[in-house]
C-alpha positions in Angstrom: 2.3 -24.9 -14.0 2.4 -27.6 -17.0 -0.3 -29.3 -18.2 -0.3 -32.0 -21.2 0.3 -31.1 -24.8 -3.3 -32.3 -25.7 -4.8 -29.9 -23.2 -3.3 -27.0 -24.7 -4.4 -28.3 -28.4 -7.7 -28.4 -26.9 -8.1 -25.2 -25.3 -7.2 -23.9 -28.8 -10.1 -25.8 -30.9 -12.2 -24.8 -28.3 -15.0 -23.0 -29.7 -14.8 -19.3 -29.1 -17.7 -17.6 -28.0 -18.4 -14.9 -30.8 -20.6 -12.0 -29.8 -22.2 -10.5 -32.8 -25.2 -8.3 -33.7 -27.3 -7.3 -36.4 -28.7 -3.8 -35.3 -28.4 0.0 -35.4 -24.6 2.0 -35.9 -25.2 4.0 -33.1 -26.9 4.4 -29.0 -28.1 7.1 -28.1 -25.6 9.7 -26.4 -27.4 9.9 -23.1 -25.4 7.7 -20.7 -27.3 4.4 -19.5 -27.5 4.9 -15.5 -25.6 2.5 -13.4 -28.9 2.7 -11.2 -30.4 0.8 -13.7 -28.7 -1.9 -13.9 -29.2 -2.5 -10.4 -31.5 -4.4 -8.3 -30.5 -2.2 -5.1 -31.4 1.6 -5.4 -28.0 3.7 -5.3 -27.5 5.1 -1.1 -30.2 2.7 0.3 -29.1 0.2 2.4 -31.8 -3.1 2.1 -32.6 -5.1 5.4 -30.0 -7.9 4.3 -27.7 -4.9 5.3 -28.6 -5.2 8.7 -26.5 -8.6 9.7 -23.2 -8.1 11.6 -21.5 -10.9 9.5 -21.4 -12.9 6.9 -24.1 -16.2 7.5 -22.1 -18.6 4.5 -18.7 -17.3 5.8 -18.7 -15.9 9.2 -14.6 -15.6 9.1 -15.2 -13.0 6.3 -14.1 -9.5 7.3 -16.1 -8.2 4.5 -18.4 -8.9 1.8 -18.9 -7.9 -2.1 -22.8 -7.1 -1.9 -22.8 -6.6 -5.3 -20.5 -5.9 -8.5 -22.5 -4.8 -11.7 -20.5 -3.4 -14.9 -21.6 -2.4 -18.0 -20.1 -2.0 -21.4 -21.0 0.0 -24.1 -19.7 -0.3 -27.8 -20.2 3.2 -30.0 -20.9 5.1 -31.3 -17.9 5.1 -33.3 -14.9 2.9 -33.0 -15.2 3.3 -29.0 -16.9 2.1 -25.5 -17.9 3.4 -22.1 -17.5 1.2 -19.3 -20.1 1.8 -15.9 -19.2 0.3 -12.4 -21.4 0.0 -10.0 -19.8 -2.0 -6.9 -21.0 -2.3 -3.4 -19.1 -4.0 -0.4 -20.0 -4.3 3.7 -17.3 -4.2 6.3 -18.1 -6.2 9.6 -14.8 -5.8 11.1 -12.0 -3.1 11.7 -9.4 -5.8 10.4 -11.3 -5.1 6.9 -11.5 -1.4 6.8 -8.6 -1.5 3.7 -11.7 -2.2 1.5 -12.6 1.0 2.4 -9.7 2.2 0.1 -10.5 2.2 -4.0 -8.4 2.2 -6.6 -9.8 2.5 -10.3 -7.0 2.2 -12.5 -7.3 3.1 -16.7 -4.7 3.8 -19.4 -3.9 7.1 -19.9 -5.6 7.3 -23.1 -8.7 6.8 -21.2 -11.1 9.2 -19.3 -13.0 9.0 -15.8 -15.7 11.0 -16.3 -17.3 10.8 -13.1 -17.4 8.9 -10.2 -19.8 8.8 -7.2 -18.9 7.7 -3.9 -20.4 7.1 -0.3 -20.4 5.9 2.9 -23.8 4.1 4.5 -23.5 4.2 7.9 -25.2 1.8 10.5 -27.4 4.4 11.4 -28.6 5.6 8.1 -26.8 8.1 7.6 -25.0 9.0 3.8 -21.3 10.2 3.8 -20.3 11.3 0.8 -16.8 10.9 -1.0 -16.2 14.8 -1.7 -14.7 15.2 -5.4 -11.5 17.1 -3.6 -10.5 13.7 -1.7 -10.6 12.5 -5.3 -6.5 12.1 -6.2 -5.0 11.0 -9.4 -1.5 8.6 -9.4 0.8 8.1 -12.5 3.2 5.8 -13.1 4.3 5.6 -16.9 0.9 5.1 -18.9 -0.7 3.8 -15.8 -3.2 6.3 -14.1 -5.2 5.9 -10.9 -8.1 7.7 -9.5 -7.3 6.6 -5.6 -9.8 8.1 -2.9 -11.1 6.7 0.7 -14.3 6.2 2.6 -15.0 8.4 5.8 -16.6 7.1 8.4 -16.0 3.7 8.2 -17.3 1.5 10.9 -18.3 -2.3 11.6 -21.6 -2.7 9.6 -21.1 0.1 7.1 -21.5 0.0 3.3 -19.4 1.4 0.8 -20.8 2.0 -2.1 -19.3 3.9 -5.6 -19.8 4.1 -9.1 -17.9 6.2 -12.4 -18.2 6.2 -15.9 -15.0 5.7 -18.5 -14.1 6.3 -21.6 -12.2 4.8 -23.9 -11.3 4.6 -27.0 -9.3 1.2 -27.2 -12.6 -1.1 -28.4 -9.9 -3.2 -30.0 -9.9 -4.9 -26.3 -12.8 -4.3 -24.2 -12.2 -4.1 -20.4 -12.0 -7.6 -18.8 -14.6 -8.5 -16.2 -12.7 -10.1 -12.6 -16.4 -11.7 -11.0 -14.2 -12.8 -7.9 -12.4 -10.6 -4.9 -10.0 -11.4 -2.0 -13.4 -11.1 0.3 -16.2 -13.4 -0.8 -18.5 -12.3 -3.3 -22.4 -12.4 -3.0 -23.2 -10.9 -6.8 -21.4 -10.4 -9.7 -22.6 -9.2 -13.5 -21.4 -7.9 -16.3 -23.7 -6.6 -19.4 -22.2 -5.7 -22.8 -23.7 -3.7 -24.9 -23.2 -4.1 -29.4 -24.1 -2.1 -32.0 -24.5 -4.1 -35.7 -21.0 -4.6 -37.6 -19.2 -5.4 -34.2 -17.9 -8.9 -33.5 -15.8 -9.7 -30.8 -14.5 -13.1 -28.9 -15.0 -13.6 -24.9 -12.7 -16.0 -23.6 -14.6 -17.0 -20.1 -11.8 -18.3 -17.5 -13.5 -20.9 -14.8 -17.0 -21.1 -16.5 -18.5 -23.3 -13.8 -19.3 -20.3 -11.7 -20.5 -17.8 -14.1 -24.4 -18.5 -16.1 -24.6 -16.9 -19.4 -24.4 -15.2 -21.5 -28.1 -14.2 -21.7 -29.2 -12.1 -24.7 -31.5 -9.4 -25.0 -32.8 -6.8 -27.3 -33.1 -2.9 -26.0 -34.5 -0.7 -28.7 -32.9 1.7 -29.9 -33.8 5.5 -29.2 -32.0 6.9 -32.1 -33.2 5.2 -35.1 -36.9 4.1 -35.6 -37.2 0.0 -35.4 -33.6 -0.3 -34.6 -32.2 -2.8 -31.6 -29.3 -3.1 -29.6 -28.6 -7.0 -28.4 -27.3 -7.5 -25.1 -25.3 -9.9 -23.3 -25.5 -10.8 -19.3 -22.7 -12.9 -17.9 -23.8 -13.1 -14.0 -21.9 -15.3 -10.4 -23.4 -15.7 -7.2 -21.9 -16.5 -4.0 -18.3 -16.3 -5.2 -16.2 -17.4 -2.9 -12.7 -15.3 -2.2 -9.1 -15.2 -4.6 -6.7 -16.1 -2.0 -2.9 -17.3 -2.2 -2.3 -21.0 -1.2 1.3 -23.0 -1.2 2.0 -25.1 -4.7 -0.1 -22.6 -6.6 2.0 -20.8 -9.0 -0.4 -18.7 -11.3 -3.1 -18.0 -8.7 -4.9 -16.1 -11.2 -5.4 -19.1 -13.7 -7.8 -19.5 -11.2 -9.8 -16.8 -10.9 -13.1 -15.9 -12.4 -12.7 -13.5 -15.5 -13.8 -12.7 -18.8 -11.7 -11.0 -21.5 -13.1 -9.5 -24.6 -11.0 -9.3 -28.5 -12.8 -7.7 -31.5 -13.1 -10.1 -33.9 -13.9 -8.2 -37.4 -16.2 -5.0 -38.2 -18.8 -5.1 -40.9 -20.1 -2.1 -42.8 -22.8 -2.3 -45.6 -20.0 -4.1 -47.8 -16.8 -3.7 -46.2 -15.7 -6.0 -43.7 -12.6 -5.1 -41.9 -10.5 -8.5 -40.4 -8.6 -8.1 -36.9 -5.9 -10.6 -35.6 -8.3 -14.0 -34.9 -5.1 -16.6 -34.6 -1.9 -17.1 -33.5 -0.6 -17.2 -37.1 -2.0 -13.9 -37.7 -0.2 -13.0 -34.4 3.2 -14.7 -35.5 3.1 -13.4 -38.8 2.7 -9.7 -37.6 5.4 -10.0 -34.9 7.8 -11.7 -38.1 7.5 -8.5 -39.2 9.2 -6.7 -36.4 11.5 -9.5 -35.8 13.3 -9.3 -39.2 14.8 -6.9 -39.2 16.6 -7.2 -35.4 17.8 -10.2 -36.8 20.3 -9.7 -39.5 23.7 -10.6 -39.1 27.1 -9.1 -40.7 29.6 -11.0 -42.7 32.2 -9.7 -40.7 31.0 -11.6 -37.9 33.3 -14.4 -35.8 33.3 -17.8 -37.3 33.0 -20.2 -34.2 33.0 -23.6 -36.4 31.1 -24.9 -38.9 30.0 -28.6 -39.6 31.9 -30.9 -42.1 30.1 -31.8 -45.8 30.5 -35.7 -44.6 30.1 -36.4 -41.1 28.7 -39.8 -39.6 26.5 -37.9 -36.7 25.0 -34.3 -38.4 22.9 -33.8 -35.3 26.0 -34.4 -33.0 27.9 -31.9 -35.5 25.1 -29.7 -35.0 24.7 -29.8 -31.4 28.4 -29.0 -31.1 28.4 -26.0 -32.8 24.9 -24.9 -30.7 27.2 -25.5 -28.2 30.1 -23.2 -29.0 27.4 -20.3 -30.1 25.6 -20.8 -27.3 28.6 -20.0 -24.9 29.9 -17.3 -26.9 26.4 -15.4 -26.1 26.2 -16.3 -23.0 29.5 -15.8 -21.3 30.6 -12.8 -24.0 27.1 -10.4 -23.9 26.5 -8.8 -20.8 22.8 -8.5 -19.4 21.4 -5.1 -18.6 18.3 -4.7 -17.4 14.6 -5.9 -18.7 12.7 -5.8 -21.9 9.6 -3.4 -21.6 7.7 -5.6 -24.0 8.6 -8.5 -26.4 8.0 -6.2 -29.3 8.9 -3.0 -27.8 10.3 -0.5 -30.4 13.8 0.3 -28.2 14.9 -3.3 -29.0 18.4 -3.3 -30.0 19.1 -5.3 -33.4 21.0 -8.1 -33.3 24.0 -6.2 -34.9 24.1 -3.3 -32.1 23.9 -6.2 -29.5 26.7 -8.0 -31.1 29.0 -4.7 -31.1 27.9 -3.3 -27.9 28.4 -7.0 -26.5 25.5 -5.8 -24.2 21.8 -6.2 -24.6 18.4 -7.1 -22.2 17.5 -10.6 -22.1 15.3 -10.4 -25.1 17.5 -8.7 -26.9 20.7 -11.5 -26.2 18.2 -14.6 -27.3 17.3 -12.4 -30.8 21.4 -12.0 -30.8 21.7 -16.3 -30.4 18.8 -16.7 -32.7 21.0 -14.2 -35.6 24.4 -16.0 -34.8 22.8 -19.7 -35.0 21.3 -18.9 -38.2 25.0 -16.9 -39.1 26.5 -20.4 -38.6 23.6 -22.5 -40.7 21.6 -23.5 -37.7 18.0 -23.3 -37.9 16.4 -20.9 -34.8 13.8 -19.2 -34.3 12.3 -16.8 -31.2 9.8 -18.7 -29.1 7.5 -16.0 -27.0 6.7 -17.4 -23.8 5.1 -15.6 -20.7 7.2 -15.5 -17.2 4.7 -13.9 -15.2 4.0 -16.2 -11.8 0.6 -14.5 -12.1 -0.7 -16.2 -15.6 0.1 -18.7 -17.7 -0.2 -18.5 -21.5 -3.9 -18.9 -22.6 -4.2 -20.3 -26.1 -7.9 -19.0 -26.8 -6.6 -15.6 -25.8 -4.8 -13.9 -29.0 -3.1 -11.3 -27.5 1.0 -9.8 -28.0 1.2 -8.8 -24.7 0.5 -12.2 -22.6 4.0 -12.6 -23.3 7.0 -10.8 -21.6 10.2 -13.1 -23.0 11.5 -14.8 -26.0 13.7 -18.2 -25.6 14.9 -20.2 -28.5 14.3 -23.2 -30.8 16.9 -24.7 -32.5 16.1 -27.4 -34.9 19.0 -30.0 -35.4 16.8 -32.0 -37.7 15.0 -34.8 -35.9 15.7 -33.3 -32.4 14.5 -30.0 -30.9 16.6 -27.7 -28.4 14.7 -24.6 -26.5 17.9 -22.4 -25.1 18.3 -19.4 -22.8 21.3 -17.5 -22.5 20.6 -15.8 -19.4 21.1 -18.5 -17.1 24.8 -18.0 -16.2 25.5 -22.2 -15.7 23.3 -23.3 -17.9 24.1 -25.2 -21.5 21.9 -25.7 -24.5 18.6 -27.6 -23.9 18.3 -26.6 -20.0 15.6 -24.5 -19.0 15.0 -22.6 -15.4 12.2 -23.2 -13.6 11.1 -20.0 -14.5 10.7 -20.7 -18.8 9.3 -24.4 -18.0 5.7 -22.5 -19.1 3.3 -24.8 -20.4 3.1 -23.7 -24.4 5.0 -20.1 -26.3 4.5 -18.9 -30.1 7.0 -20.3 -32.7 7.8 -17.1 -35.1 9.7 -17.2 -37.8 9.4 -21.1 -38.6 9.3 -21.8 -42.0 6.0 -24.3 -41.8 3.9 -22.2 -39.5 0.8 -22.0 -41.8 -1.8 -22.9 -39.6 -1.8 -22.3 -35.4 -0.5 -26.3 -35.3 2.9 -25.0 -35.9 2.9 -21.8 -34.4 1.8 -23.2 -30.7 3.9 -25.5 -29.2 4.1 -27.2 -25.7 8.2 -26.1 -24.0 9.8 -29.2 -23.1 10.2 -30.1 -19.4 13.4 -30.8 -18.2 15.2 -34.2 -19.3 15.4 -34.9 -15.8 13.6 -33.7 -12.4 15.1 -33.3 -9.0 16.8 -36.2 -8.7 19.2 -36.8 -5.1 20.9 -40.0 -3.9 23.2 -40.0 -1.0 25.2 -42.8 1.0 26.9 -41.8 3.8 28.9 -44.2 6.1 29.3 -42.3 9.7 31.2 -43.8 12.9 29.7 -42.7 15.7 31.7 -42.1 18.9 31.0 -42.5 22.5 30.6 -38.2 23.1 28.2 -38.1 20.8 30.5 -36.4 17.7 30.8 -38.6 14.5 33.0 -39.3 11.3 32.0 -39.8 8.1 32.0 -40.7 4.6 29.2 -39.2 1.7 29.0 -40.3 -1.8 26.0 -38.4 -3.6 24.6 -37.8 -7.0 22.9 -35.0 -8.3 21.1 -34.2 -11.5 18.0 -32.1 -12.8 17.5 -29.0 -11.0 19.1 -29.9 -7.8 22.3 -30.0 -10.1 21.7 -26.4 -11.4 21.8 -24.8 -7.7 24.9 -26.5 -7.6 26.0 -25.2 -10.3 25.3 -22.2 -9.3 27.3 -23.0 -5.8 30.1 -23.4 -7.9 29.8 -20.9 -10.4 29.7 -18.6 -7.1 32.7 -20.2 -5.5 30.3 -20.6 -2.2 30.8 -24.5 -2.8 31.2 -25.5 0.9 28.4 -22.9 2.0 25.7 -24.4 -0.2 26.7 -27.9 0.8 26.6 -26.6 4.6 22.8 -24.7 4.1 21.1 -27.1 2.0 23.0 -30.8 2.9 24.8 -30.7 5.7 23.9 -27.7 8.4 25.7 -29.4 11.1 29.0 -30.5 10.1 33.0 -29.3 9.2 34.1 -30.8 5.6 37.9 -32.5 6.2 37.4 -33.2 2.2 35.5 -32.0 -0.6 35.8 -33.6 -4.4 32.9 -32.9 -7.4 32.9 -34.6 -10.7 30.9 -34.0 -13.9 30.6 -34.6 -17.2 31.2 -31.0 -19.1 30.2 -33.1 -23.0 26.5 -34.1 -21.0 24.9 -31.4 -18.9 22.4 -33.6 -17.9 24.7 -35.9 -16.8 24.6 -36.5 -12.9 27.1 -35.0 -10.9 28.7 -36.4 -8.4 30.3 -35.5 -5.1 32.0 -37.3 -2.3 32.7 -35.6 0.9 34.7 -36.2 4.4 33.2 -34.7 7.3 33.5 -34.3 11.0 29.9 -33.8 12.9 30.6 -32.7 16.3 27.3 -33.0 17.7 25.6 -36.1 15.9 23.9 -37.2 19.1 22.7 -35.2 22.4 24.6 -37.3 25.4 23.2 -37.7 29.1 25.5 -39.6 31.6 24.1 -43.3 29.9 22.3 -42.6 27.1 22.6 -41.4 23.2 20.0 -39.2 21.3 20.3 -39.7 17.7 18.5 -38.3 14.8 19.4 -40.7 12.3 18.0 -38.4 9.0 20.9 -36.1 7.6 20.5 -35.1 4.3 18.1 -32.4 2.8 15.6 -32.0 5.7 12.0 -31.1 4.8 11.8 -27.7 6.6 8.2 -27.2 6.6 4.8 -28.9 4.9 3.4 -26.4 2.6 -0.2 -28.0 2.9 -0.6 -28.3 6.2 -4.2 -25.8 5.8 -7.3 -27.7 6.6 -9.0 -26.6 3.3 -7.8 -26.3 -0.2 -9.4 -24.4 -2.9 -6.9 -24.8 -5.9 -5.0 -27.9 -7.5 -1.0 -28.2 -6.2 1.7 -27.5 -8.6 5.4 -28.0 -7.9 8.3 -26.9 -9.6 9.2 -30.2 -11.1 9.1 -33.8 -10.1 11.6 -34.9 -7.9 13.5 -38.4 -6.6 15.6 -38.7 -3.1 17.0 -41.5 -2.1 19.3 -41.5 1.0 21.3 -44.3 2.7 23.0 -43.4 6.1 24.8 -47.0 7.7 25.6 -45.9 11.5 28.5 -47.8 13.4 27.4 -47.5 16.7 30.3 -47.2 19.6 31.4 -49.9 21.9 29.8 -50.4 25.1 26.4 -48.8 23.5 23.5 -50.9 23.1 20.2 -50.5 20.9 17.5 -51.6 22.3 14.4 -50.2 20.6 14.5 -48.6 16.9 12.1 -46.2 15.6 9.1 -47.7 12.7 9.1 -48.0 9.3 6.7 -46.1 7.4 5.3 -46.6 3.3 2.9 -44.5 1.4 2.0 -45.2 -2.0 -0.4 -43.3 -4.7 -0.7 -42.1 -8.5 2.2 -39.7 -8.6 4.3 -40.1 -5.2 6.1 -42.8 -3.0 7.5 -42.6 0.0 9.8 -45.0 2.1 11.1 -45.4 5.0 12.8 -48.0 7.3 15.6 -48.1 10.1 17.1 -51.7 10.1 19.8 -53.4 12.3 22.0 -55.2 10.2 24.1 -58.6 11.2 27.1 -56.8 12.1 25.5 -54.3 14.4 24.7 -51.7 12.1 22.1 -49.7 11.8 20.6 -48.7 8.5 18.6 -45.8 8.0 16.9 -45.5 4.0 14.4 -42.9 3.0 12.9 -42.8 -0.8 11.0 -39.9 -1.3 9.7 -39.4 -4.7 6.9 -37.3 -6.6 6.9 -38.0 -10.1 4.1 -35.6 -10.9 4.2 -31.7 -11.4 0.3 -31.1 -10.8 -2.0 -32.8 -8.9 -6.6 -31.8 -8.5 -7.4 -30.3 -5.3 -9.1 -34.0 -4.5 -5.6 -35.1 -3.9 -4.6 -32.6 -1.0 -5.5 -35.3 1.6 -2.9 -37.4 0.2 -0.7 -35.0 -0.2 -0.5 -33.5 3.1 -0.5 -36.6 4.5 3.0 -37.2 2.9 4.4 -34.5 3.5 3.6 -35.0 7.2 5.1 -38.5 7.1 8.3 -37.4 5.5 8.8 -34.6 8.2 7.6 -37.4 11.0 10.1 -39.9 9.7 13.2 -36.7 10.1 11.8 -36.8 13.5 12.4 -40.1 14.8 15.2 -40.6 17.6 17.1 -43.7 18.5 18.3 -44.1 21.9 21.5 -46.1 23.0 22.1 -47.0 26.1 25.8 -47.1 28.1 26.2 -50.9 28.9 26.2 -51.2 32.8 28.7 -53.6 33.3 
């Protein structure tokens, strides 16, 4: 999902919440019961508890009661974390809520957890401590157990106690659920000398924080300060079309240390992205060097006319000599991960992960004079990079900048058919960290916005087709294709599977006679352009007097993707897109027309759509469609619109002209 460069900019001067408290170096060892941080008594089910479904949401197979967490800072550089969750089943359909999950690093402890089942008749069913497993997978571990007895009307109710010793991060807080939650809190607990950011994702539904003072048992006249972050009536996470990083969405609060004060000391943790940038330079160095020994694959000329055209050629050449020469194996664990190969080995090796070839281009620009530098991003279709957020491992992939001097080019060599200054849909993130760039003294230069592509998803067609008496046709196409619809043809080619991806995604229904592509290998983005000969052998469905024709042919909308009656989130595509298709029908002799099918216009902020079936003056009949959204993100008031068009676009695929055998 993209969002405007001034968005970003202004999620990153937004004022930080800082957390900070004047008070005593250490709590008191006992631990703080979960109970009390409760309004509902643990194993007592409340009168509430009694309904058979949920009043505000009576589709809901199950219900958060409650969700109450706690954290603890100290004593020491450490924190505990309490959970107390509660959650009613109304219907078998739900009973996978009955399974828990509490997953923690392995550098972390559980140590304990309570678990039971309320039945609807009172009775308590407890979680025995043997039905208690633990999973591992790498420094993941799980603590995985089930509910007995679990029934339509029954509460599930559990609680544990961690401990950690990672207070650099404290755990995040996730108010919302896949079923709708009624309650939702989180308390945090800070002993003096702490300080530490909160970065609150979706802040309408959360109030807080409030603060309050808890004396302190350990020291005499000594406080703790607390602060309350607290939801109600939550309603679910759940996965809608168009919504790339369904998580942006959700309800959460993270938590960074900021700095640590003691007496006179004051110890200063990573509080910007330079900070960040400059630590990861550190690492990066060294994977970076080159060798003298190194191929030479141009240079540019002491006088030339054009030194960014100079300069772009060579990108070029160094570009495909990574690309096509370095062979990709496998993934990166981490961006900073300490089995990155260096540049050298990658070079020798001619092998590396995809992190490891876009340090190798970054090394061999910079061999040949270029200036490039790595450019983290994050990939994950799950979140999107957060500029309040200073954390290394939001990220999970590196492209790169070059700078040609007045023009900027963001490259990634592990697109097979791609060429310097395309991006996949999949690095078309919103901002990334520049490291490495000599200017980066302030977090203006070290976030920056990635470039969209130059062009969107842009089709036009014009087909000329001959239609015969039994229904089969001849015909003519001329089309041009640029943007992304141009890479997956590229990728047709580069695969050889040419008249298969024309068949799947143009042409389902007919048998190429001819088949001739042109593009312009000095201008990727330069549209390319095909022209086909074709034979359709079943254009029109034929009765003994009549023709059924379809007259749409070209890149049928399959399906509308917000066809839903409600939306909760805004709609993102993958890029804007343009189509604009042409089809002129010569009808047979002895065939007359009598009635054609409606035209059709939508028009709004972002979108047009046009259609039309004409008869010319020779007899023709002319069937255009425009179909054009020129916007990657629309608000969720919008999905009116938007559904409507995408209904007329598959209503106008739908309509049928009908030609009639002339009776004399």
């Amino acid at each position: 999902m993209r969002v405007a460069k001034s968005w970003v900019q202004s999620q990153i001067n937004r004022t930080l919440l800082i957390i900070a408290l004047s008070a005593v170096t250490a709590l008191t060892p006992r631990h703080v019961s979960a109970q009390d941080a409760t309004f509902v008594p643990w194993g007592q089910l409340t009168p509430t508890e009694s309904r058979d479904r949920l009043h505000d949401d009576p589709t809901a197979g199950a219900v958060v009661v409650f969700d109450r967490g706690l954290i603890t800072v100290g004593p020491g550089f450490r924190f505990t974390y309490e959970r107390h969750r509660r959650v009613q089943i109304f219907r078998a359909d739900a009973y996978r809520f009955a399974n828990v999950e509490i997953p923690h690093h392995v550098s972390e402890r559980i140590v304990r957890i309570e678990a039971h089942t309320l039945t609807p008749d009172n009775r308590t069913v407890e979680v025995p401590l043997d039905k208690i497993r633990e999973t591992q997978v790498g420094d993941r571990v799980s603590s995985v157990f089930a509910f007995p007895e679990v029934s339509p009307k029954c509460v599930v109710e559990y609680r544990y106690w961690l401990s950690s010793d990672n207070f650099y991060f404290l755990r995040p807080w996730v108010f919302q659920n896949d079923i709708p939650t009624e309650y939702s809190e989180l308390s945090v607990r800070l002993p003096e000398g702490f300080e530490y950011e909160s970065v609150l994702n979706n802040t309408d539904f959360v109030r807080g924080p409030d603060t309050t003072y808890i004396p302190s048992l350990r020291y005499e006249g000594g406080k703790i300060r607390q602060f309350t972050w607290h939801a109600h009536a939550l309603p679910p996470i759940m996965a809608e079309p168009c919504v790339p990083s369904l998580m942006d969405y959700r309800v959460q609060i993270d938590f960074q240390i900021v700095r640590f004060r003691e007496k006179e000391k004051i110890w200063e943790f990573v509080d910007s992205w330079t900070d960040l940038a400059g630590q990861v330079r550190k690492v990066y160095r060294p994977l970076l060097r080159h060798e003298d020994t190194w191929p030479t694959l141009g240079k540019i000329p002491e006088a030339v006319p054009d030194v960014v055209r100079a300069r772009r050629a060579l990108l070029e050449r160094v570009y495909q000599f990574v690309r096509d020469s370095v062979v990709s194996s496998g993934e990166a664990s981490s961006v900073i991960a300490p089995e990155l190969l260096s540049a050298r080995a990658v070079m020798v090796q001619r092998r590396g992960n995809p992190i490891e070839k876009n340090l190798l281009l970054v090394s061999l620009l910079r061999y040949h004079g270029l200036a490039a530098y790595p450019v983290l991003i994050s990939r994950r279709d799950h979140l999107r990079f957060d500029g309040r957020d200073h954390r290394l491992d939001q990220f999970n992939h590196i492209l790169v900048m070059v700078d040609l001097g007045g023009d900027r080019v963001f490259c990634d060599v592990n697109v097979p058919v791609a060429w310097p200054g395309y991006l996949p849909p999949e690095d078309q993130v919103e901002a990334g960290i520049l490291i490495d760039f000599p200017h980066a003294d302030d977090d203006h230069n070290v976030v920056l916005e990635i470039p969209g592509p130059l062009v969107g998803n842009e089709v036009t067609g014009v087909a000329n087709i001959e239609l015969r008496a039994d229904g089969s046709a001849h015909g003519h196409l001329e089309a041009h294709v640029a943007g992304q619809a141009a890479y997956e043809l590229l990728r047709a080619l580069a695969d050889r599977d040419t008249l298969g991806y024309l068949h799947a995604q143009w042409l389902p229904e007919i048998s190429l006679v001819s088949f001739t592509i042109d593009r312009d290998p000095e201008n990727g983005w330069a549209p390319i352009k095909f022209a086909a000969e074709f034979e359709w052998p079943e254009a029109a469905t034929v009765d003994d007097s009549r023709l059924f024709l379809r007259p749409a042919m070209l890149r049928k909308l399959d399906n509308n993707p917000l066809m839903t009656s409600f939306r909760h989130y805004p709609i993102s595509f993958d890029s804007p897109w343009s189509e604009n298709c042409r089809i002129i029908w010569r009808l047979p002799e002895g065939f007359t027309l009598n009635d054609l099918p409606g035209s059709r216009e939508m028009l709004g902020d972002g979108f047009e759509f046009r259609a039309s079936i004409l008869r010319d003056d020779s007899g023709q009949v002319v069937a255009t469609r425009i179909w054009r959204v020129t916007h990657r993100d629309f608000p969720v008031v919008r999905f009116s619109e938007l559904r409507e068009l995408f209904s007329a676009v598959q209503l106008s695929q739908r309509g049928l002209m009908v030609l009639y055998r002339d009776s004399h």
